[in-house]
C-alpha atoms as an extended CHARMM CRD file, in Angstrom:
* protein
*
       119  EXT
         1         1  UNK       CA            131.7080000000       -8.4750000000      136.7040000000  PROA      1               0.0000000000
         2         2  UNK       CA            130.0400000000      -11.7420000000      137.6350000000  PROA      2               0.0000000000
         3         3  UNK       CA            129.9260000000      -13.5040000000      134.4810000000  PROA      3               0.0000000000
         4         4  UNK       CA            131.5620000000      -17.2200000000      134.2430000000  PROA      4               0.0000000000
         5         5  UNK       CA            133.3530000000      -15.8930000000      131.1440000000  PROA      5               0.0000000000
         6         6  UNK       CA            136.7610000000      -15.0950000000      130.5950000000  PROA      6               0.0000000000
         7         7  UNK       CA            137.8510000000      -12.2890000000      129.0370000000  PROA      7               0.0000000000
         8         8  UNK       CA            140.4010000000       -9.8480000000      129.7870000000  PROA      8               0.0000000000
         9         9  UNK       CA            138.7190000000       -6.7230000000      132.3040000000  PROA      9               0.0000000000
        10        10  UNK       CA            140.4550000000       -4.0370000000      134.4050000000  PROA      10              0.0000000000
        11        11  UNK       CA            137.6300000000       -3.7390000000      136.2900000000  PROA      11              0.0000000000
        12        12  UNK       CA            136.5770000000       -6.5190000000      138.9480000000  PROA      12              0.0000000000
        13        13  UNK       CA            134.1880000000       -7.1360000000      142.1930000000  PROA      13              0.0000000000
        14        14  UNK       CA            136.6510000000       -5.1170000000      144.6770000000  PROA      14              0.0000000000
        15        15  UNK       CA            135.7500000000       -2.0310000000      142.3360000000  PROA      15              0.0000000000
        16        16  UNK       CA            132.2620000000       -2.3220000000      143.9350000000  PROA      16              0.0000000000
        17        17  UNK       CA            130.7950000000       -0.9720000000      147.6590000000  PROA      17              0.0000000000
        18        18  UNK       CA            129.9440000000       -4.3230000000      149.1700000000  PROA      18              0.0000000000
        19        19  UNK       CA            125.9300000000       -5.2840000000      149.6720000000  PROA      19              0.0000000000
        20        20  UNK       CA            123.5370000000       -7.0520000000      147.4730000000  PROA      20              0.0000000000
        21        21  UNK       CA            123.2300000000       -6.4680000000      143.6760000000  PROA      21              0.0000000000
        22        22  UNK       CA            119.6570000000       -7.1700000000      142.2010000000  PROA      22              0.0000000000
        23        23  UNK       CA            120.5400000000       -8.8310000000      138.7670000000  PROA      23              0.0000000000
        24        24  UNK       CA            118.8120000000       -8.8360000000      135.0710000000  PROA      24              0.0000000000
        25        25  UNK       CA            119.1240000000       -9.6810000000      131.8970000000  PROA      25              0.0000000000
        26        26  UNK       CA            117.9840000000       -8.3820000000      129.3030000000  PROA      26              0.0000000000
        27        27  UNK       CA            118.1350000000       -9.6170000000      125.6940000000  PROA      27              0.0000000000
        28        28  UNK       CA            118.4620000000       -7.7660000000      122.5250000000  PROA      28              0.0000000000
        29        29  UNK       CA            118.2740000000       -9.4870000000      118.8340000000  PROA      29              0.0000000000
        30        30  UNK       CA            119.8170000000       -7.8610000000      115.5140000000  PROA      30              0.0000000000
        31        31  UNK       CA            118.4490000000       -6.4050000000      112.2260000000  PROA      31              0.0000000000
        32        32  UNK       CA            119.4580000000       -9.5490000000      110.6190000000  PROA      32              0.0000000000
        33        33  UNK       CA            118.0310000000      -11.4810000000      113.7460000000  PROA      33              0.0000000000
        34        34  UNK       CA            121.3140000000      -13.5920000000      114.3320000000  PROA      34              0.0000000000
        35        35  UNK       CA            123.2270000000      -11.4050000000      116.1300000000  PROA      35              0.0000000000
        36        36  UNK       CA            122.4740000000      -11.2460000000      120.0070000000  PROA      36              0.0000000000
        37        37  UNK       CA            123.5580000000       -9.0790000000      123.2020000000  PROA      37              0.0000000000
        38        38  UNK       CA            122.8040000000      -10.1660000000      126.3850000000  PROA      38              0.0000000000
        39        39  UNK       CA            122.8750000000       -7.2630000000      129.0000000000  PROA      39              0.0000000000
        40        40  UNK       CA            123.4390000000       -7.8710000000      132.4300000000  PROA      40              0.0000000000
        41        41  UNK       CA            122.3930000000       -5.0460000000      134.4200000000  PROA      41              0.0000000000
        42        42  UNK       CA            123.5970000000       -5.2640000000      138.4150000000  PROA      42              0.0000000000
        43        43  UNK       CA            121.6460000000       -2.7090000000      140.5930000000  PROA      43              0.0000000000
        44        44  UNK       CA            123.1140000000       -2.1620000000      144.7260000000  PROA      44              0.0000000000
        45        45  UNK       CA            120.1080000000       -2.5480000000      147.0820000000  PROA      45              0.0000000000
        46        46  UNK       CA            118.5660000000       -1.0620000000      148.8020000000  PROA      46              0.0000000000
        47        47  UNK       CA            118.8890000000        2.3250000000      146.5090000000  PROA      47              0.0000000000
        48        48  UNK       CA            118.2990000000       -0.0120000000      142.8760000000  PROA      48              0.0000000000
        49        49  UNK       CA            121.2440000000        2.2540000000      141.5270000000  PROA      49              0.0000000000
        50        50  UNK       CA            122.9420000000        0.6520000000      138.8380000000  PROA      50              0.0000000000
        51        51  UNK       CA            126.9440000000       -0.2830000000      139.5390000000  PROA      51              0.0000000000
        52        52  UNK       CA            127.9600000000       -2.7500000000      137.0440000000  PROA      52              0.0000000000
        53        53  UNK       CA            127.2000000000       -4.2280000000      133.8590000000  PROA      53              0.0000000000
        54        54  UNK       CA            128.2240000000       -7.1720000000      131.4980000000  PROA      54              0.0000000000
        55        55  UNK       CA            127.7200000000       -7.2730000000      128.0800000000  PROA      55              0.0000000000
        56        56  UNK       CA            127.8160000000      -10.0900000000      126.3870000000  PROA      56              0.0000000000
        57        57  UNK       CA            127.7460000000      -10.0840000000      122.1550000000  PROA      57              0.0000000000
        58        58  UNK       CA            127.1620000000      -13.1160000000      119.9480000000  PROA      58              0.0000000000
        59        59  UNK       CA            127.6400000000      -12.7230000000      116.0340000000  PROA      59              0.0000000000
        60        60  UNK       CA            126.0860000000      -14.4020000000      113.4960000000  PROA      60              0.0000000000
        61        61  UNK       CA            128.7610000000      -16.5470000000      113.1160000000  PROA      61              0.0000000000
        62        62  UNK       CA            128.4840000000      -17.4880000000      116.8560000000  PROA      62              0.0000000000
        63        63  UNK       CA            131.5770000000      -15.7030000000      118.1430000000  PROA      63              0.0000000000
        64        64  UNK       CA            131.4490000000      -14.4250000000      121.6800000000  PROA      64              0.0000000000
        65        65  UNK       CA            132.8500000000      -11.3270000000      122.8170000000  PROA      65              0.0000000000
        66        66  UNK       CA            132.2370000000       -9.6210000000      126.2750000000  PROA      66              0.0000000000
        67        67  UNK       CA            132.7330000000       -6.6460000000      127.9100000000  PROA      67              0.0000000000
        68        68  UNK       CA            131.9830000000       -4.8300000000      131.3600000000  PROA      68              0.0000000000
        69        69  UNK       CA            131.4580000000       -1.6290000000      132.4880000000  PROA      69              0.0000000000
        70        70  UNK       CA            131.4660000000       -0.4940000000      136.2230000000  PROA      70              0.0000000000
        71        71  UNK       CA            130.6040000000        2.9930000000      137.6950000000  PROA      71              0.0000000000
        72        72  UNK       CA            133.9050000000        4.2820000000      139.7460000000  PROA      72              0.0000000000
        73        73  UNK       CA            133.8080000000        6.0340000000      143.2160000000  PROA      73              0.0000000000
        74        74  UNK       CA            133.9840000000        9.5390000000      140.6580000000  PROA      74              0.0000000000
        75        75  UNK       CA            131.1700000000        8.6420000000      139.3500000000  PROA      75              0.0000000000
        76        76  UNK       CA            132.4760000000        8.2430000000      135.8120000000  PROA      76              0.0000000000
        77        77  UNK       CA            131.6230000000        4.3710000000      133.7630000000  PROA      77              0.0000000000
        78        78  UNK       CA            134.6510000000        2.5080000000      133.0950000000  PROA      78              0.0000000000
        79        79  UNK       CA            134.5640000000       -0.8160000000      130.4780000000  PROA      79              0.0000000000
        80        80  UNK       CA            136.6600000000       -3.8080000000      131.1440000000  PROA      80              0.0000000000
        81        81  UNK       CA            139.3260000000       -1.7530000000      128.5260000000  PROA      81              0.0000000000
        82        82  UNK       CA            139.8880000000        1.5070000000      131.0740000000  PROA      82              0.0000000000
        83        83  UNK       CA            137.9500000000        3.7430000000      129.2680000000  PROA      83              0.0000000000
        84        84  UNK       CA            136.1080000000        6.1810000000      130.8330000000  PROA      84              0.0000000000
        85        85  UNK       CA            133.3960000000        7.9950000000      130.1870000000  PROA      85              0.0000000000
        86        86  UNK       CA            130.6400000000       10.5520000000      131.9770000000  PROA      86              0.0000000000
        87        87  UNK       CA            127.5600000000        7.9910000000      130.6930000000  PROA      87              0.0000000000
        88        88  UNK       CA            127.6090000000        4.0110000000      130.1150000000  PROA      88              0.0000000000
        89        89  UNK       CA            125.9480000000        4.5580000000      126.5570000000  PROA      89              0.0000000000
        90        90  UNK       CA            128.7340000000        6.1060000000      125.2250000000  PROA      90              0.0000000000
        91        91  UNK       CA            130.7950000000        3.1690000000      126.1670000000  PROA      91              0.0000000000
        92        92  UNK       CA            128.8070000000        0.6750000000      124.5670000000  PROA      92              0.0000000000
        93        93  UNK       CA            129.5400000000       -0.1570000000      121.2420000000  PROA      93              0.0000000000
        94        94  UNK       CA            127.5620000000        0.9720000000      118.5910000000  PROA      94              0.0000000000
        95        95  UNK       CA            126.9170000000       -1.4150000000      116.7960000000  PROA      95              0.0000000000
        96        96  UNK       CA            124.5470000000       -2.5430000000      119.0720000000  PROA      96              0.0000000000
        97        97  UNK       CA            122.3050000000        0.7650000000      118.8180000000  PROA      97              0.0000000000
        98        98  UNK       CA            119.8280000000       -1.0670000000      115.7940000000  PROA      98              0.0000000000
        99        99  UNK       CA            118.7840000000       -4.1050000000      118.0700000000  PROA      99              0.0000000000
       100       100  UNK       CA            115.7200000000       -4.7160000000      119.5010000000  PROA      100             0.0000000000
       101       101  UNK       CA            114.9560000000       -5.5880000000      122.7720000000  PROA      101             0.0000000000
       102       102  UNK       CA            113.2200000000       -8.9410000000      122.9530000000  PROA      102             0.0000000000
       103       103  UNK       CA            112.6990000000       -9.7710000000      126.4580000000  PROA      103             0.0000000000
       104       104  UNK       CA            114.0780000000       -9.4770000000      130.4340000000  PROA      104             0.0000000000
       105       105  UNK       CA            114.6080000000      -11.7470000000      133.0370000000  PROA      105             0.0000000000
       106       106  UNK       CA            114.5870000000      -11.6580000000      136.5330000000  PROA      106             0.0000000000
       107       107  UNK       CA            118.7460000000      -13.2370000000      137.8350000000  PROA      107             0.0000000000
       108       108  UNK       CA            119.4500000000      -14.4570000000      141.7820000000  PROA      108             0.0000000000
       109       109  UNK       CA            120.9790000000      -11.8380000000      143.3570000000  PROA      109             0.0000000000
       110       110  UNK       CA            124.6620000000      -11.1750000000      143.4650000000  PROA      110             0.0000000000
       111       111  UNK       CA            126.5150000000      -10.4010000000      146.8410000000  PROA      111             0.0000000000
       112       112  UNK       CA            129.8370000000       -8.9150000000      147.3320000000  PROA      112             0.0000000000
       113       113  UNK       CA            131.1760000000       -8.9530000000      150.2490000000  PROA      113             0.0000000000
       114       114  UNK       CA            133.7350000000       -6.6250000000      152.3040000000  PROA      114             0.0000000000
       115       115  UNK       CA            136.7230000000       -8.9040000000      152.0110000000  PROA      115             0.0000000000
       116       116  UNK       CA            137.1540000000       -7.4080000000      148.3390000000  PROA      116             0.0000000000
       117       117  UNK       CA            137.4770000000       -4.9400000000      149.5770000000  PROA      117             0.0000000000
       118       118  UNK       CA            140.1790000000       -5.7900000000      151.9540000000  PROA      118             0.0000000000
       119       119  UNK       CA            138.6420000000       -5.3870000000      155.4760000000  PROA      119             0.0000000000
């Protein structure tokens, strides 16, 4: 959602309410240790409920490939494919279920604001 990757996403910033999104990242490492995900969580303030996500996945070979996720006004996650589901894990992809967290950090906040929404 706010990533300065490109990738192809159905999902975009007008799919969120407009306010201030408290941002982190959080990295995980895998089993072999050269695979990484980087998880970028965005939370709307002042409730800290989570909205988005980006997910970005580096192989061992050092091949990127991204993804996002959004929750939709029914509720339901969505990834950057359409997909839909009741819960964001079960959009995530699996492979990703056997790393281990290493660390967070702390982003700037991320504002959208009403004009994507077209007001």
């Amino acid at each position: 959602m706010f990533l300065d990757v490109t990738f192809h996403s159905l999902n975009s910033r007008a799919d969120l309410p407009a306010g201030s999104y408290r941002s982190v990242c959080r990295l995980y490492r895998g089993p072999a240790g050269l695979e990484r995900a980087l998880l970028f969580e965005y939370r709307l303030q002042p409730e800290d409920t989570l909205r988005a996500c980006d997910l970005l996945l580096i192989d061992e070979d050092g091949s990127m490939r991204a993804r996002d996720f959004v929750l939709t006004k029914d509720f339901d996650w969505r990834d950057s494919a359409g997909m839909k589901a009741g819960n964001l894990i079960s959009l995530i992809p699996q492979e990703i279920s056997n790393f281990r967290f290493e660390r967070e950090q702390e982003l700037p906040t991320e504002l959208v604001e009403a004009q994507f929404h077209g007001r």
